[in-house]
DSSP file (Angstrom, degrees, kcal/mol; ACC not computed):
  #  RESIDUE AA STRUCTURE BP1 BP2  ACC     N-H-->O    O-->H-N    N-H-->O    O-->H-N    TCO  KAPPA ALPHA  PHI   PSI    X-CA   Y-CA   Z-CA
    1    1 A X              0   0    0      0, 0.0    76,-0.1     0, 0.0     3,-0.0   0.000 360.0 360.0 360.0 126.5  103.6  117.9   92.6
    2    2 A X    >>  -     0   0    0      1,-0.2     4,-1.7     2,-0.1     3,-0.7  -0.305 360.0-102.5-104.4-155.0  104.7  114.4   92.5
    3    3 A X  H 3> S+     0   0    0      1,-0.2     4,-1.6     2,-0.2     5,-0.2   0.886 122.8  60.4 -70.8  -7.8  108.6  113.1   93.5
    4    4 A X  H 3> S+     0   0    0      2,-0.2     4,-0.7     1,-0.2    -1,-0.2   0.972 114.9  26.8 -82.8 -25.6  109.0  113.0   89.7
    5    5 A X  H <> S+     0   0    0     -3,-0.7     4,-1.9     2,-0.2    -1,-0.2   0.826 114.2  62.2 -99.2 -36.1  108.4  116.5   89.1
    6    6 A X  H  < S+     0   0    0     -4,-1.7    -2,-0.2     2,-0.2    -3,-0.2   0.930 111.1  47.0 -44.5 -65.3  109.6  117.8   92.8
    7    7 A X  H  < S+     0   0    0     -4,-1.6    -2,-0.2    -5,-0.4    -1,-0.1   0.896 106.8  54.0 -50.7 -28.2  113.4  116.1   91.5
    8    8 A X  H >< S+     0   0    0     -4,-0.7     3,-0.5    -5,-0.2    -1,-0.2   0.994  94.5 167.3 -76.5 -53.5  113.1  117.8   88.1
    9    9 A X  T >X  -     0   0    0     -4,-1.9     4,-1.5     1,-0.2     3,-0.9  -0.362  65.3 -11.2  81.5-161.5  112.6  121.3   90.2
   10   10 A X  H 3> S+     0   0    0      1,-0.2     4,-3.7     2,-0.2     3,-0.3   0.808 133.8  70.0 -39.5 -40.1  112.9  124.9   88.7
   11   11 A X  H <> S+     0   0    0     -3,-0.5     4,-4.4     1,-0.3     5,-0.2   0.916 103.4  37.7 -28.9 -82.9  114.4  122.6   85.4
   12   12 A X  H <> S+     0   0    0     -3,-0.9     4,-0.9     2,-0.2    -1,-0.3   0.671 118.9  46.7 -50.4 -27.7  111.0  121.0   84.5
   13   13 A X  H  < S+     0   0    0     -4,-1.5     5,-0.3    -3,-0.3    -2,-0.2   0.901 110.7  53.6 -97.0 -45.5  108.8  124.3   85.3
   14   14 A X  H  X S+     0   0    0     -4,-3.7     4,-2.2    -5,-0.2    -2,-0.2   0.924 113.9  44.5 -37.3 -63.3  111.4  126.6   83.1
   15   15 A X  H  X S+     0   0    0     -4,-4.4     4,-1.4     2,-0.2    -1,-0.2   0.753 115.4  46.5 -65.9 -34.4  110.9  123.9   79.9
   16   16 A X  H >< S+     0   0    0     -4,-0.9     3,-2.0    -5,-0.2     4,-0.3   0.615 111.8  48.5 -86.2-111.6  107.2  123.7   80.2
   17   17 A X  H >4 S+     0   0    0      1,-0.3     3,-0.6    -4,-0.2    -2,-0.2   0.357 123.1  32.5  -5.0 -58.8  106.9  127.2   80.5
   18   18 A X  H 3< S+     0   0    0     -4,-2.2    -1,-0.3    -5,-0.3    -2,-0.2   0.871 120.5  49.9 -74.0 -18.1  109.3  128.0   77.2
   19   19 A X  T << S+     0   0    0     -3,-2.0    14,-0.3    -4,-1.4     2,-0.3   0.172 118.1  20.9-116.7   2.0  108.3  124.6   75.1
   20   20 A X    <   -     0   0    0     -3,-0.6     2,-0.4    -4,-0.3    11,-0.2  -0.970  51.0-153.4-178.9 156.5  104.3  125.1   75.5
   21   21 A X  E     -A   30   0A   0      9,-2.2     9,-1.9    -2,-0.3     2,-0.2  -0.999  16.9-144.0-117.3 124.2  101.1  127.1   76.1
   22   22 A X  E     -A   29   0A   0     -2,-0.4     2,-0.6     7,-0.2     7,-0.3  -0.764  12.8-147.0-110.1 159.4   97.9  126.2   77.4
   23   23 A X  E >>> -A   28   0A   0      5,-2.4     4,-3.3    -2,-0.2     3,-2.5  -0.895  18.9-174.3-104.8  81.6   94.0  127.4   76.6
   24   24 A X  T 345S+     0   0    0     -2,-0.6    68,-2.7     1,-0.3    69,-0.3   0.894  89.1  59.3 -58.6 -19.3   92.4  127.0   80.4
   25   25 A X  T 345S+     0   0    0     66,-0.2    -1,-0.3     1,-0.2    66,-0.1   0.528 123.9  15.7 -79.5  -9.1   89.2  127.8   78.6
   26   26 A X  T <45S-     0   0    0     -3,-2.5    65,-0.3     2,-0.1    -2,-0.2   0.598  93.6-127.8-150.2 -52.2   89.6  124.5   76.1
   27   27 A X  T  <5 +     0   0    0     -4,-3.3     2,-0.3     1,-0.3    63,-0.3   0.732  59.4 140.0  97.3  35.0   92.0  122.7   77.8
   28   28 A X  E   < -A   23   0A   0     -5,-0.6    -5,-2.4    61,-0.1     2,-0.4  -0.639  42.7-147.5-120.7 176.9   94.4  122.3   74.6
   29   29 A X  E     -A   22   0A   0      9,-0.5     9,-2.8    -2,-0.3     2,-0.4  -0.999  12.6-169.2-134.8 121.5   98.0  122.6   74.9
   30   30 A X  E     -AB  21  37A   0     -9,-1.9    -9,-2.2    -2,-0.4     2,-0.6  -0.935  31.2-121.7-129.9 142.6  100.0  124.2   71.4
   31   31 A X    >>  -     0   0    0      5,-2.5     4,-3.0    -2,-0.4     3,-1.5  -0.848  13.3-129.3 -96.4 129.0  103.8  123.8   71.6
   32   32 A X  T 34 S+     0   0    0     -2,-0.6   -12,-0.1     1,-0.2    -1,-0.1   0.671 105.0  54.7 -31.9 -36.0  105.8  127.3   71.5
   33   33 A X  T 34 S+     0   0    0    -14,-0.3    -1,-0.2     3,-0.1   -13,-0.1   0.803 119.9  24.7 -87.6 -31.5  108.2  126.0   68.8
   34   34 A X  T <4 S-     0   0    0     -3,-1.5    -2,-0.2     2,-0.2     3,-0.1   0.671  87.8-125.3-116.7 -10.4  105.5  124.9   66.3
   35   35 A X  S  < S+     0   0    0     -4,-3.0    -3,-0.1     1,-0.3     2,-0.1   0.171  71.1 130.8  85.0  -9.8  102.3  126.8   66.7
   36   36 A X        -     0   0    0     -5,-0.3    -5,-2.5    -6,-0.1     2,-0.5  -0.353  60.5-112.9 -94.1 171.5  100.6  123.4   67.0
   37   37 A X  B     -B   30   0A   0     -7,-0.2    -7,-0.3    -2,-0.1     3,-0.3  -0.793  23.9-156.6 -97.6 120.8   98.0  121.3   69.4
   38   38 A X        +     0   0    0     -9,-2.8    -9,-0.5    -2,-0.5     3,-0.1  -0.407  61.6  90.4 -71.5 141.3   99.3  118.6   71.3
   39   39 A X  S    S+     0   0    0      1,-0.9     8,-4.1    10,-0.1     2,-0.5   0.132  70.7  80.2 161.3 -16.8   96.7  115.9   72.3
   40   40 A X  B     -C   46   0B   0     -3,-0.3    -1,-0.9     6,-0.2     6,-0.2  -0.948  63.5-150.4-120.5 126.6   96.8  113.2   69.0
   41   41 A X    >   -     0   0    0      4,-2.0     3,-0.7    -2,-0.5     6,-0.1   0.102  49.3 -73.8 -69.3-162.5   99.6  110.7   68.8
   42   42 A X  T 3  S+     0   0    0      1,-0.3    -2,-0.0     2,-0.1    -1,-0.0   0.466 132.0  50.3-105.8 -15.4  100.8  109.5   65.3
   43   43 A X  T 3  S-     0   0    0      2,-0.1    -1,-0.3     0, 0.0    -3,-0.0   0.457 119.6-103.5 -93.1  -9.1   97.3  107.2   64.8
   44   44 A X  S <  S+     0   0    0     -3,-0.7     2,-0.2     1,-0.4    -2,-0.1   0.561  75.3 145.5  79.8  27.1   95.1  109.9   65.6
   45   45 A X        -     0   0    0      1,-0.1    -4,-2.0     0, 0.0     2,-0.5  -0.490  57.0-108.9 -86.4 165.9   94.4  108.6   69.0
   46   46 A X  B     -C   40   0B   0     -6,-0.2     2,-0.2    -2,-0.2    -6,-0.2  -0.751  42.3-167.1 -96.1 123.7   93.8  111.2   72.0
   47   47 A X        -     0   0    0     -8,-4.1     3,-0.0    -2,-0.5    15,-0.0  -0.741  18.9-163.2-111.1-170.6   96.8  110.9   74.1
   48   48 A X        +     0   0    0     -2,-0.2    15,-3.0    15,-0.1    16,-0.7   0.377  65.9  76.0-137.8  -5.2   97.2  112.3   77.6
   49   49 A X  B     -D   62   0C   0     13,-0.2     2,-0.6    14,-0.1    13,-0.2  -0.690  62.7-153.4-117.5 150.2  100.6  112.2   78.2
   50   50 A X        -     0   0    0     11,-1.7    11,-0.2    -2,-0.3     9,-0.1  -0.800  14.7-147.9-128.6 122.2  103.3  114.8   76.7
   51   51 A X        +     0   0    0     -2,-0.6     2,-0.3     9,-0.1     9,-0.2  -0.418  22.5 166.5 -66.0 139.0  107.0  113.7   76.2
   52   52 A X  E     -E   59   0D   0      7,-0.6     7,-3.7    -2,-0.1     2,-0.5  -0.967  30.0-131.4-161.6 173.6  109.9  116.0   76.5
   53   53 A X  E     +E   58   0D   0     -2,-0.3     2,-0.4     5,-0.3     5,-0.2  -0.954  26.3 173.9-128.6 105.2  113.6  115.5   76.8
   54   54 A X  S    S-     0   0    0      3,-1.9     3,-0.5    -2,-0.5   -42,-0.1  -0.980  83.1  -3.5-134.1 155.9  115.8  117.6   79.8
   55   55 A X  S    S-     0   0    0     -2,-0.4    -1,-0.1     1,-0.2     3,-0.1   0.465 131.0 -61.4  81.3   3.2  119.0  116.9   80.2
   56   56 A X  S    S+     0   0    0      1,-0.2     2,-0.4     0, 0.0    -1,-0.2   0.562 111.9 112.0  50.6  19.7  118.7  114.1   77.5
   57   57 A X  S    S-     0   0    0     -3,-0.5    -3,-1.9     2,-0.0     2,-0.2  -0.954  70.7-129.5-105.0 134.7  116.1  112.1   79.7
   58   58 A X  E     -E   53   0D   0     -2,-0.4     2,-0.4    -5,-0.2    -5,-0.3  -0.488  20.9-157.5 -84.0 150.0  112.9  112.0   78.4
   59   59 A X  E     -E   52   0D   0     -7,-3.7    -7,-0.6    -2,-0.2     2,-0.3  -0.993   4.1-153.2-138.9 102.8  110.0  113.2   81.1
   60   60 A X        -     0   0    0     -2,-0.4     2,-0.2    -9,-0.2    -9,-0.1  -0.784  17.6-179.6-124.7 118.6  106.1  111.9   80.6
   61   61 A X        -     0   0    0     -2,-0.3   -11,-1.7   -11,-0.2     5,-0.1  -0.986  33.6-114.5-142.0 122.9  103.9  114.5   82.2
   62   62 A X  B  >  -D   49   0C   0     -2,-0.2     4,-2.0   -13,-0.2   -13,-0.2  -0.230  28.6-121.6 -54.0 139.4   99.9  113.8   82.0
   63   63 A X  H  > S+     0   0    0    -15,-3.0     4,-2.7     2,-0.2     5,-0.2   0.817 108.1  61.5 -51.4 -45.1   98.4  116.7   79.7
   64   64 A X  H  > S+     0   0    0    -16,-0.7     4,-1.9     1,-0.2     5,-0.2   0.976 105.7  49.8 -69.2 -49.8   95.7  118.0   82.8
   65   65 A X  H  > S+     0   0    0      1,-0.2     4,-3.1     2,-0.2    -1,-0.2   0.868 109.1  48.6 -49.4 -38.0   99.0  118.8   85.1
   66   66 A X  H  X S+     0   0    0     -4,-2.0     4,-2.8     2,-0.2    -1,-0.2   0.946 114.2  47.2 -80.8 -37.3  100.5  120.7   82.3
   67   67 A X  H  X S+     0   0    0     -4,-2.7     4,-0.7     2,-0.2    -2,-0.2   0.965 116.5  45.0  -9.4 -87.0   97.0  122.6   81.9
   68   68 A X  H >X S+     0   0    0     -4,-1.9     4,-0.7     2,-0.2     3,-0.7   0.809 109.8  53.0 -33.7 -61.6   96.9  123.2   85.5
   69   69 A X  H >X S+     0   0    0     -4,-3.1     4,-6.2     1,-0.4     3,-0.9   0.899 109.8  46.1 -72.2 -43.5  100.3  124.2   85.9
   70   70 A X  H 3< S+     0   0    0     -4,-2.8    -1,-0.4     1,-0.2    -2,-0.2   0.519 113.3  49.8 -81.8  10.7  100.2  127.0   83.1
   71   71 A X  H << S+     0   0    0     -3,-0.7    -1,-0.2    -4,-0.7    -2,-0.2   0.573 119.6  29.5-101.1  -1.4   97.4  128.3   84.2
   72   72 A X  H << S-     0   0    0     -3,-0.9    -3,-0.2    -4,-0.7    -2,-0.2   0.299  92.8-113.1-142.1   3.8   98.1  128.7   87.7
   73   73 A X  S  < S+     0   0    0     -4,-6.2     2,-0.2    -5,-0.3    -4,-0.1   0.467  81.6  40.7 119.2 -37.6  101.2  129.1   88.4
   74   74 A X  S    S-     0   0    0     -6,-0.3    -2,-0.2    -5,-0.1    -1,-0.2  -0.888  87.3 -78.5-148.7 177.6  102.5  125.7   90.4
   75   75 A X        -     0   0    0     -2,-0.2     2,-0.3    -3,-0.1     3,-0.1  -0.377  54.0-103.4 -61.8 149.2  102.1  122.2   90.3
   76   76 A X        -     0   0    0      2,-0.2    -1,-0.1    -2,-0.2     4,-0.1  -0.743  28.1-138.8-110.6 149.1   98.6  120.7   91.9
   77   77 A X  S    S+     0   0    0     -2,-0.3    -1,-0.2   -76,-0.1     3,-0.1   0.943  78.7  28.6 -59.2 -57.0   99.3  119.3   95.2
   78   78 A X  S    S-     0   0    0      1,-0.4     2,-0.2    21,-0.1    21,-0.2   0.368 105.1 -63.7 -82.2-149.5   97.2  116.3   94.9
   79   79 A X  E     -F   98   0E   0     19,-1.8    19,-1.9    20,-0.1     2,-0.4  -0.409  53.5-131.0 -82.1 174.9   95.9  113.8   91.9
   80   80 A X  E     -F   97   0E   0     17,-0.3    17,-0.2    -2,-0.2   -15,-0.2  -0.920  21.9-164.2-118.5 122.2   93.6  115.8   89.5
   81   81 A X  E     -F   96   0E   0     15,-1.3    15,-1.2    -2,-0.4     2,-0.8  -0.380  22.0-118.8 -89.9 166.6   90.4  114.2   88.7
   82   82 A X  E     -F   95   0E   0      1,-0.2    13,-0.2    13,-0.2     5,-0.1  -0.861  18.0-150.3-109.8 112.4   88.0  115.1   85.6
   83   83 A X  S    S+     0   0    0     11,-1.8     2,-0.4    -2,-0.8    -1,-0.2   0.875  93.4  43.4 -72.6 -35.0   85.0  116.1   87.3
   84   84 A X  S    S-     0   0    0     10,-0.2     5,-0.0     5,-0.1    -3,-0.0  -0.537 110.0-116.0 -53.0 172.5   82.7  114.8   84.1
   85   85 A X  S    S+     0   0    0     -2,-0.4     2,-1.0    -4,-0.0    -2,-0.1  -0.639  76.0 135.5  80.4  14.7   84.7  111.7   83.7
   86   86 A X    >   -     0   0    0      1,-0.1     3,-2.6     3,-0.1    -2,-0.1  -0.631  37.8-169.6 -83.4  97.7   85.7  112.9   80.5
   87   87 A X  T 3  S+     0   0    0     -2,-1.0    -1,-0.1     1,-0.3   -23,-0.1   0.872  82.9  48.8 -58.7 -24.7   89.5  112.2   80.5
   88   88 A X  T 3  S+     0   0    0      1,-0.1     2,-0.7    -3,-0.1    -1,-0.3   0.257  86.1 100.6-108.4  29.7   90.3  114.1   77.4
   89   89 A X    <   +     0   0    0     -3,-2.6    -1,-0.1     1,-0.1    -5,-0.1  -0.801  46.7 172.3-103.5 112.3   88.4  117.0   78.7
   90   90 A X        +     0   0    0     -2,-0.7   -63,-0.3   -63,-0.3     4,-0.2   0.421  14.1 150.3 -52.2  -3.2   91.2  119.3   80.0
   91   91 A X        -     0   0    0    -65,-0.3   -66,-0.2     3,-0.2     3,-0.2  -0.190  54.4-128.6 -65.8 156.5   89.4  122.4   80.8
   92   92 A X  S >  S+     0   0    0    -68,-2.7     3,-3.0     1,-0.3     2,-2.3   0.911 116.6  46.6 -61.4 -58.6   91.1  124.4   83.9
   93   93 A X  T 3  S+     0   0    0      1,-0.3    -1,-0.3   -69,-0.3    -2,-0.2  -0.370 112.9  55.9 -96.9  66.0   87.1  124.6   85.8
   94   94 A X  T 3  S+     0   0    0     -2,-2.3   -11,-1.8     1,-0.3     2,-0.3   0.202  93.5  87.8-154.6  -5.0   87.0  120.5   84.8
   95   95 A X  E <   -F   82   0E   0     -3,-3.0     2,-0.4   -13,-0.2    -1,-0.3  -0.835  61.7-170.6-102.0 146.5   90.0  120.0   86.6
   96   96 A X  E     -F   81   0E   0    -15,-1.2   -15,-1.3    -2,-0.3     2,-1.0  -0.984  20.2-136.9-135.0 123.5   89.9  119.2   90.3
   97   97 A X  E     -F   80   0E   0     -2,-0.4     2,-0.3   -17,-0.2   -17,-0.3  -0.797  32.3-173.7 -88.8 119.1   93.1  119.1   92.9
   98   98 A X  E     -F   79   0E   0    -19,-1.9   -19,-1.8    -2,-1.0     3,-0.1  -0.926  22.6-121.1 -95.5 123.1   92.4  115.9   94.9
   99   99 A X        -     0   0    0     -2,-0.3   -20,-0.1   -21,-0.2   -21,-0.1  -0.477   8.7-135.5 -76.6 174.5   94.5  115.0   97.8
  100  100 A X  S    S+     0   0    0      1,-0.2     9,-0.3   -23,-0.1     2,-0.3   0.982  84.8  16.6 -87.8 -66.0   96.3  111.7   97.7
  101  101 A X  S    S-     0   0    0      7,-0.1    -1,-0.2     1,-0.1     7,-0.1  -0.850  70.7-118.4-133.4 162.2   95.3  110.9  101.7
  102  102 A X        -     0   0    0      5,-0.4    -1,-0.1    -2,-0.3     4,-0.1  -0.105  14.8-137.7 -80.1 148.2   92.9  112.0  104.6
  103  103 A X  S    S+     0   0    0      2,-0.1     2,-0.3     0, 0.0    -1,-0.1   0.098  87.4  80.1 -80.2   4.1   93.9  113.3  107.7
  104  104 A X  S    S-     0   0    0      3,-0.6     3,-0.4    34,-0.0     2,-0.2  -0.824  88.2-110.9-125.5 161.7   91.3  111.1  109.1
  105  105 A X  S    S+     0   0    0     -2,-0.3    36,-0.1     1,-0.3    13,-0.1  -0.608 103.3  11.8 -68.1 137.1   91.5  107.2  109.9
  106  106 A X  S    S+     0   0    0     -2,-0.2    12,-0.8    11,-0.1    -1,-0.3   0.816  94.9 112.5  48.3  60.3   89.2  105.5  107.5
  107  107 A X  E     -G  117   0F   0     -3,-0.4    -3,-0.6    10,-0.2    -5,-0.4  -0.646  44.9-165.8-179.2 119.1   88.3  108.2  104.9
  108  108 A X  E     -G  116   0F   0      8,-2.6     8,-1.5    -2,-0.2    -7,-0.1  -0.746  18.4-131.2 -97.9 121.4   89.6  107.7  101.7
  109  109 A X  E     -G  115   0F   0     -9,-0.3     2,-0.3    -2,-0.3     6,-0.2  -0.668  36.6-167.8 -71.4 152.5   89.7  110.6   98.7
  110  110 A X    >   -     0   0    0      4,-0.6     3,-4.7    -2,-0.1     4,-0.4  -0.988  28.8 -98.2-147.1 147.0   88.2  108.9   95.6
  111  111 A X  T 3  S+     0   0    0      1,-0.4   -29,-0.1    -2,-0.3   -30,-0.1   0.504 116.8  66.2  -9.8 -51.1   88.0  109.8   91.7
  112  112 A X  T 3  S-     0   0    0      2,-0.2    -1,-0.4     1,-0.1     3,-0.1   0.784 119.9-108.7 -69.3 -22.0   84.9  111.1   91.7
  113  113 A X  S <  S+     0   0    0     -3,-4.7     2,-0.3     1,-0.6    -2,-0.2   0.122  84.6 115.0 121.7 -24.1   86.3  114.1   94.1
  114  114 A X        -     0   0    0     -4,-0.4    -1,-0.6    -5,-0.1    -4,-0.6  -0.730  67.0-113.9-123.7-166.5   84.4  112.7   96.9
  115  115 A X  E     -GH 109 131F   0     16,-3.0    16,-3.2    -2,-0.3     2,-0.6  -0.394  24.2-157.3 -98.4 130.0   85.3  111.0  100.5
  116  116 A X  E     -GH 108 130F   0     -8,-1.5    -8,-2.6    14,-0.3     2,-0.2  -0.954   6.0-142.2-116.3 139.1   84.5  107.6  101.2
  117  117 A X  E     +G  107   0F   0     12,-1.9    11,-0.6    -2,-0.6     2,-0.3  -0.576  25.7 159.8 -94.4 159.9   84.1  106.2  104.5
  118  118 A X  E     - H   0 127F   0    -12,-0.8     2,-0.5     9,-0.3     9,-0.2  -0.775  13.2-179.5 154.0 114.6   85.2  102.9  105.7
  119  119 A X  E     - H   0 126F   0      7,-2.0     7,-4.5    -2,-0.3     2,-0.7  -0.965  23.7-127.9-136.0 147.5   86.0  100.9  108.7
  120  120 A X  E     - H   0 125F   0     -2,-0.5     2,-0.4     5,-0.3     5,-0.2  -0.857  26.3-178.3-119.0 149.6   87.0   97.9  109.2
  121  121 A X        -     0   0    0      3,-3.5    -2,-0.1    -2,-0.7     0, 0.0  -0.949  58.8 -20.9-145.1 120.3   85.5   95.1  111.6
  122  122 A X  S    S-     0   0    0     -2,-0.4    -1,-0.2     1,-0.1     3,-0.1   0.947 127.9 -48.1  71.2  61.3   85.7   91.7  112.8
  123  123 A X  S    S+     0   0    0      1,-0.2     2,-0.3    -3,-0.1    -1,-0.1   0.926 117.8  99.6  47.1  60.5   87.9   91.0  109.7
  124  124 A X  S    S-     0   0    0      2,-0.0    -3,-3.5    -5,-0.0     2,-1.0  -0.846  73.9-122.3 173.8 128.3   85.7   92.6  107.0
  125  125 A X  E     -H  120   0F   0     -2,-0.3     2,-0.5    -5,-0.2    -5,-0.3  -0.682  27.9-151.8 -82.0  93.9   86.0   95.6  105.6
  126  126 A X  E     -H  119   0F   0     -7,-4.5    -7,-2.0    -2,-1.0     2,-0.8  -0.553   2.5-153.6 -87.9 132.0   82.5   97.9  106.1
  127  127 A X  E     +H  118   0F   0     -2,-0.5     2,-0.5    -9,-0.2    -9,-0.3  -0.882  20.9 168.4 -60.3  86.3   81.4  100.8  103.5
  128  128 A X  E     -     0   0F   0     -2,-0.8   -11,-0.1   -11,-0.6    -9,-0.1  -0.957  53.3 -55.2-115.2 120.7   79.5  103.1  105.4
  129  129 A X  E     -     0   0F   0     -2,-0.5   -12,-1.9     1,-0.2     2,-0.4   0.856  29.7-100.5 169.9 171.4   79.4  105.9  102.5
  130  130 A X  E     -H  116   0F   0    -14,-0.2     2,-0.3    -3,-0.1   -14,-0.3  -0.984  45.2-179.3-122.6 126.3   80.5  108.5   99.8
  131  131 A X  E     -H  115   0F   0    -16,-3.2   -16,-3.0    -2,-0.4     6,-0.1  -0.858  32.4-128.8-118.9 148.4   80.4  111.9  101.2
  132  132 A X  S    S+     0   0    0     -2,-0.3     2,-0.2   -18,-0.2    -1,-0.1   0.906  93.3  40.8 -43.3 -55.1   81.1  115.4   99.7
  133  133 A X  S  > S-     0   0    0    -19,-0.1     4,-2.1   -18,-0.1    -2,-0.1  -0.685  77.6-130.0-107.5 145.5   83.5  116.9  102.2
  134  134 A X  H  > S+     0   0    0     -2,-0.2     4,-0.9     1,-0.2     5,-0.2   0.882 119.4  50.5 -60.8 -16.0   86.8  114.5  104.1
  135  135 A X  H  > S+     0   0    0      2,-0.2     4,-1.4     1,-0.2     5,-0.3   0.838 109.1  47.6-104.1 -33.3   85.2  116.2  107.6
  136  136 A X  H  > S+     0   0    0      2,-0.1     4,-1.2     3,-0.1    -1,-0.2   0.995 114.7  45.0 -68.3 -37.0   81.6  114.9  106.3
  137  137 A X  H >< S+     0   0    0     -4,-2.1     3,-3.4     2,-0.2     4,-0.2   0.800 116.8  48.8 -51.8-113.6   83.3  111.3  105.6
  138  138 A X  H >X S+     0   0    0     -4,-0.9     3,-2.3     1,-0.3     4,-1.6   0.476 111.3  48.4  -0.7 -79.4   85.3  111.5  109.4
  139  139 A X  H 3X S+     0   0    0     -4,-1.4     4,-2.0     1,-0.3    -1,-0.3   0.651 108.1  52.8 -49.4 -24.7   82.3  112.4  111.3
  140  140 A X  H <X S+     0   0    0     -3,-3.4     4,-1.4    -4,-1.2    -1,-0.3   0.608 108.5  48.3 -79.5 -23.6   80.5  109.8  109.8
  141  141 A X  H <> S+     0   0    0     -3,-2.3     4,-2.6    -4,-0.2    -2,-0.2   0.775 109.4  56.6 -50.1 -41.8   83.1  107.0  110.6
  142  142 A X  H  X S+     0   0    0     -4,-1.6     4,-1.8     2,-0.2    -2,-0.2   0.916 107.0  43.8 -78.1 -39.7   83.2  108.2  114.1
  143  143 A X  H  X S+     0   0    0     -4,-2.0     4,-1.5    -5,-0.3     3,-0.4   0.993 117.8  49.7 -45.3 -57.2   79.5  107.8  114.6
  144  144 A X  H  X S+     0   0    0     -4,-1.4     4,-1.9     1,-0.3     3,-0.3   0.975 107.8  51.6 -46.2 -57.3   79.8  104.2  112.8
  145  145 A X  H  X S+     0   0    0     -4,-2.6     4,-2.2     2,-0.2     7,-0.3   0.825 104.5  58.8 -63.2 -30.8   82.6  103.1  114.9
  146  146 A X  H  < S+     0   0    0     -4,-1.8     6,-0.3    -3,-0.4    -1,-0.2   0.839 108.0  54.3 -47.9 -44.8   80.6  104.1  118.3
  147  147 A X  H  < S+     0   0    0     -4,-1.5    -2,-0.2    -3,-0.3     3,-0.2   0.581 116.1  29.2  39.1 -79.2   78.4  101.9  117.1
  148  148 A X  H  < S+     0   0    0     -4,-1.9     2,-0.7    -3,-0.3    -2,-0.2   0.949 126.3  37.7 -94.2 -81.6   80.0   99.6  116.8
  149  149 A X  S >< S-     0   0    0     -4,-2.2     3,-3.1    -5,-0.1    -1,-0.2  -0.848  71.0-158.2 -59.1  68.6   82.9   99.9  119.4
  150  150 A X  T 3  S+     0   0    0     -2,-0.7    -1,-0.1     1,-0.3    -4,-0.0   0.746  92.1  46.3 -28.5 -52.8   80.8  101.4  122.6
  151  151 A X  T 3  S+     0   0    0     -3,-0.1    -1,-0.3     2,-0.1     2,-0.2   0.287  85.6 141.9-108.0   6.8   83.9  102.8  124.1
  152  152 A X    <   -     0   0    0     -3,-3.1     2,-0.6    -7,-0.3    -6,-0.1  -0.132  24.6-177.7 -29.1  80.7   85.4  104.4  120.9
  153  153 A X        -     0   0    0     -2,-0.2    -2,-0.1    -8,-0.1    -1,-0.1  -0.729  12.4-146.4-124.9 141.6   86.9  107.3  121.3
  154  154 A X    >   -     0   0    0     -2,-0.6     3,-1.8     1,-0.1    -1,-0.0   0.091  42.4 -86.6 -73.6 164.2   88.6  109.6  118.0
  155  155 A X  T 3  S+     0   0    0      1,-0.3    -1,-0.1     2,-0.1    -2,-0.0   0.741 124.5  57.8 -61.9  -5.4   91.6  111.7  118.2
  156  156 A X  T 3  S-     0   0    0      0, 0.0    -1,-0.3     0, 0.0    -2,-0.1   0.506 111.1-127.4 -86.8  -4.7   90.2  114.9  119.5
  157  157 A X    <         0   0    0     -3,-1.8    -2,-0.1     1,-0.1    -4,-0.1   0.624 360.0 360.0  92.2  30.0   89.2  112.7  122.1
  158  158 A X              0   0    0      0, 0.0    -3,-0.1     0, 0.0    -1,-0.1   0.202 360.0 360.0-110.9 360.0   85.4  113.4  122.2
């Protein structure tokens, strides 16, 4: 959830819940009031975003969150990525909850869903990888940085 949507509280989940529906299987979004599919702005471009007004302020929430949210229930913790790189595909198993940051020093989440590793040294920023899992990223920093740093030692203290 992010602080914008965390302020709006029960408010914001109540209005998307009465004012729209989603298709997890398609990814489309039809508003409650008109029977129709959100997703084309007024040029026939794909937008991503959906406006709505509570309280009389208007509230721009990206199209996959509102996906996400009616089809499961809450808010996604992290970012959600499109795991093809298709931005306007919404479907619910195309969506991926990404966290915004590691628990580890130097492992990064990144778009694609996986961990990048990274240390930096002697003023210069090293790449050592992109890994599937944050733990496969970590472990692989801590090897680099031994390496590197003889006398290294990580916060579990091994």
């Amino acid at each position: 959830m992010t602080p914008r949507e965390s302020s709006m509280g029960p408010r914001l989940e109540d209005r998307v819940r009465e004012a729209y529906r989603a298709d997890p299987e398609t990814g489309e979004v039809y508003s409650r009031k008109f029977g129709c599919k959100l997703g084309r702005n007024i040029s026939g471009r794909f937008s991503k975003c959906i406006h709505m007004y509570i309280d009389g302020t208007q509230r721009t929430i990206m199209r996959s969150r509102v996906v996400w949210f009616l089809s499961k229930g809450e808010w996604p913790k992290g970012r959600l990525v499109h795991i093809n790189g298709d931005c306007t595909d919404d479907r619910l198993d195309n969506l991926k909850d990404v966290p915004k940051a590691s628990r580890y020093v130097g492992v990064i989440p990144r778009r694609s869903g996986k961990w990048s590793a990274q240390i930096k040294y002697q003023n210069r920023q090293i790449h050592i990888g992109l890994f599937e899992t944050e733990d496969e990223a970590n472990e692989a920093y801590q090897a680099f940085a031994r390496k590197l740093r003889p006398g290294h030692v990580n916060a579990e203290g091994t």
